[in-house]
C-alpha positions as YAML, in Angstrom:
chain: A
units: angstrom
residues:
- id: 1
  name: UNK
  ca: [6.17, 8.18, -34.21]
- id: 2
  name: UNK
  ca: [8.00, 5.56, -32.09]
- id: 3
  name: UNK
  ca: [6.85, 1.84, -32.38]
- id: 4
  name: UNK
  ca: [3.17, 2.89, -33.72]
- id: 5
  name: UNK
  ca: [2.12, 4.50, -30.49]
- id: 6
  name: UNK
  ca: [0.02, 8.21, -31.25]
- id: 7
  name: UNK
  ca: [2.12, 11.17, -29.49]
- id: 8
  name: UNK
  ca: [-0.74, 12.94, -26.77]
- id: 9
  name: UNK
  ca: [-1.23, 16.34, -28.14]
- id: 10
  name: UNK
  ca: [1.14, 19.17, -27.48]
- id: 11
  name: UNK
  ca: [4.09, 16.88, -27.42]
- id: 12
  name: UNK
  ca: [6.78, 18.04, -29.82]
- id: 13
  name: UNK
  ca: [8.76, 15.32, -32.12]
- id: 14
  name: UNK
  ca: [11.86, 15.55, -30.50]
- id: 15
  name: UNK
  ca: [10.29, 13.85, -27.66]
- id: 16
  name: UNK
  ca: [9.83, 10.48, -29.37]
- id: 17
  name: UNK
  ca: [12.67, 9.13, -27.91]
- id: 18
  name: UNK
  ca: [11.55, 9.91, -24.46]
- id: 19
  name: UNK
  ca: [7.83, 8.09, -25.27]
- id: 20
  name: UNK
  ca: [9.41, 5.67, -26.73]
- id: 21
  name: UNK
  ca: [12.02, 4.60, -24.13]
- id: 22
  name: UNK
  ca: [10.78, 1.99, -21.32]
- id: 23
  name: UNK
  ca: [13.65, 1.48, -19.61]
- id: 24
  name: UNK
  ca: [15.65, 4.84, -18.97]
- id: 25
  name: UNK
  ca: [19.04, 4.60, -16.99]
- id: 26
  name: UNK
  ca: [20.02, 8.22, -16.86]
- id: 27
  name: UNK
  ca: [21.30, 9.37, -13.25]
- id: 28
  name: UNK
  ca: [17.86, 11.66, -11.73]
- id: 29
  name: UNK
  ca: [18.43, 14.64, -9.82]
- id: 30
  name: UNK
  ca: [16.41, 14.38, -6.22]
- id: 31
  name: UNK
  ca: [16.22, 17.15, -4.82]
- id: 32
  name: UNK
  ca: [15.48, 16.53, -1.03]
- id: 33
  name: UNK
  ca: [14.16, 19.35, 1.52]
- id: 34
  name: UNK
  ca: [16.74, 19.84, 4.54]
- id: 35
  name: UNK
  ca: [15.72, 19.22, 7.67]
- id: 36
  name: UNK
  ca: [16.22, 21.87, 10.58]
- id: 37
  name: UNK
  ca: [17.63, 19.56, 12.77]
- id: 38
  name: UNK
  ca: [17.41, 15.95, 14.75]
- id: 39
  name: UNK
  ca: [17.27, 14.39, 17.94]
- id: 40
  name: UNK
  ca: [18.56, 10.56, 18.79]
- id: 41
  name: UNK
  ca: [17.24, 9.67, 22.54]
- id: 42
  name: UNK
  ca: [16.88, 6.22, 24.23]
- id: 43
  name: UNK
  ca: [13.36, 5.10, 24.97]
- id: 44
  name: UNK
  ca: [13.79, 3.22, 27.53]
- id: 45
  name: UNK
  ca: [10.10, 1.17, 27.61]
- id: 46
  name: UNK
  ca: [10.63, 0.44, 24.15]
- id: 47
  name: UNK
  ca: [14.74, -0.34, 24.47]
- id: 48
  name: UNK
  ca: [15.81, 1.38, 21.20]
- id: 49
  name: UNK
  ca: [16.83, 4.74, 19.92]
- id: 50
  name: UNK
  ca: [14.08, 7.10, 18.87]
- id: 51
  name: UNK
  ca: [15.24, 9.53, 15.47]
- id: 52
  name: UNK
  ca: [13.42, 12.82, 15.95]
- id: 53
  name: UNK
  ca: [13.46, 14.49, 12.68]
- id: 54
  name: UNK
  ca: [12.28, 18.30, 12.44]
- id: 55
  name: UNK
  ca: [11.55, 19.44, 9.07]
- id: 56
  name: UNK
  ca: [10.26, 22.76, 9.71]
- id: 57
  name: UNK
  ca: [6.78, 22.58, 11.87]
- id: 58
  name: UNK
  ca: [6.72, 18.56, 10.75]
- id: 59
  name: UNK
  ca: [8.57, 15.96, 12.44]
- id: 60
  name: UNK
  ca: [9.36, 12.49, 11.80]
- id: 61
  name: UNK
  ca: [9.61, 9.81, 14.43]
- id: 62
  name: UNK
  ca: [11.33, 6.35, 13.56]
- id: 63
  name: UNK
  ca: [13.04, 3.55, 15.79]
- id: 64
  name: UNK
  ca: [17.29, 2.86, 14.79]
- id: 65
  name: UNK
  ca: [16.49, -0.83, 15.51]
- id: 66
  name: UNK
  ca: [19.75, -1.85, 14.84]
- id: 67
  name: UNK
  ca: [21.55, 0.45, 17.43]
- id: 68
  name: UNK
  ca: [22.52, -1.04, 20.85]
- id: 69
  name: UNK
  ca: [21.78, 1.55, 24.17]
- id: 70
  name: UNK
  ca: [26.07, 1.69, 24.69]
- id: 71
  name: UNK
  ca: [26.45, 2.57, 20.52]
- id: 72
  name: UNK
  ca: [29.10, 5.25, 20.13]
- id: 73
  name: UNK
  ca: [27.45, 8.79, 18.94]
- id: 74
  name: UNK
  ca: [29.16, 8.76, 15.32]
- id: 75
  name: UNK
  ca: [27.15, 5.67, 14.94]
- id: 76
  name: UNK
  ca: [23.90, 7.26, 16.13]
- id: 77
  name: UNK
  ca: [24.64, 10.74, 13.99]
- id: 78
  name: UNK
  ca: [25.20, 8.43, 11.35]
- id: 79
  name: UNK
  ca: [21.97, 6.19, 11.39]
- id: 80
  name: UNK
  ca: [19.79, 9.61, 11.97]
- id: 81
  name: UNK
  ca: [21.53, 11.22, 8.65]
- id: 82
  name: UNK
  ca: [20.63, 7.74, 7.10]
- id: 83
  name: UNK
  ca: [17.00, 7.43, 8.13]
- id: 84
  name: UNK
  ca: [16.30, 11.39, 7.21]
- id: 85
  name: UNK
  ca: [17.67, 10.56, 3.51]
- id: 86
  name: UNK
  ca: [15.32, 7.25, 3.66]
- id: 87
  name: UNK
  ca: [12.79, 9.64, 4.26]
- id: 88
  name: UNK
  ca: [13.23, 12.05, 1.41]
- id: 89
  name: UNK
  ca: [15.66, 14.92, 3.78]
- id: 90
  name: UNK
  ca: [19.18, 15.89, 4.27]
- id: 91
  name: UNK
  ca: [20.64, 16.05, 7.45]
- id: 92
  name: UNK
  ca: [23.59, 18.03, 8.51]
- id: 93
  name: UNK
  ca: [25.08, 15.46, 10.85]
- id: 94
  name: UNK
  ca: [26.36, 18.59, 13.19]
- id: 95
  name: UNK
  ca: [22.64, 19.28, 13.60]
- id: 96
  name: UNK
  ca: [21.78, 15.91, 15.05]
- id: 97
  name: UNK
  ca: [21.76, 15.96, 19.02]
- id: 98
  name: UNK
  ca: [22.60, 12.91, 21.00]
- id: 99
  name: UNK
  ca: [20.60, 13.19, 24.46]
- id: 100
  name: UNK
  ca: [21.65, 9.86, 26.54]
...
């Protein structure tokens, strides 16, 4: 047993090193639900561009603070593929519609 600590039951010994490891750097595979599509529009009351993210019958709503009303559309495509992954989903940036 690893540094005196009792293995739970049904935990084989090759797993020691796993109980026994605090700080574990090895890359971990995410895998994130795709999203059917997005929509970037201006809200004008609010002066900022709305990300409408449809995952299936959900959606997501967030603000791209950062984006200025005349922002070209790459920039827009880009910050809505952005917040999606923030948000645990891929984004096919040609599935992201720009309404102006």
């Amino acid at each position: 047993m690893a540094g005196g600590r009792q293995r739970p039951l049904n935990v084989p010994d090759s797993c020691d090193s796993v109980l026994s490891k605090k700080d574990d750097t090895r890359p971990r595979i995410v895998n994130m639900t795709k999203a059917s599509n997005a929509q970037v529009t201006w809200d004008s009351g609010k002066e900022v561009w709305q990300v409408r993210i449809q995952i299936g019958s959900e959606v997501v709503k967030r603000p791209a603070a950062d984006a200025g009303r005349d922002v070209a559309e790459e920039t827009l495509r880009s910050t809505a593929v952005q917040i999606a992954q923030d948000e645990g989903y891929e984004l096919d940036p040609a599935k992201v519609v720009i309404n102006r």
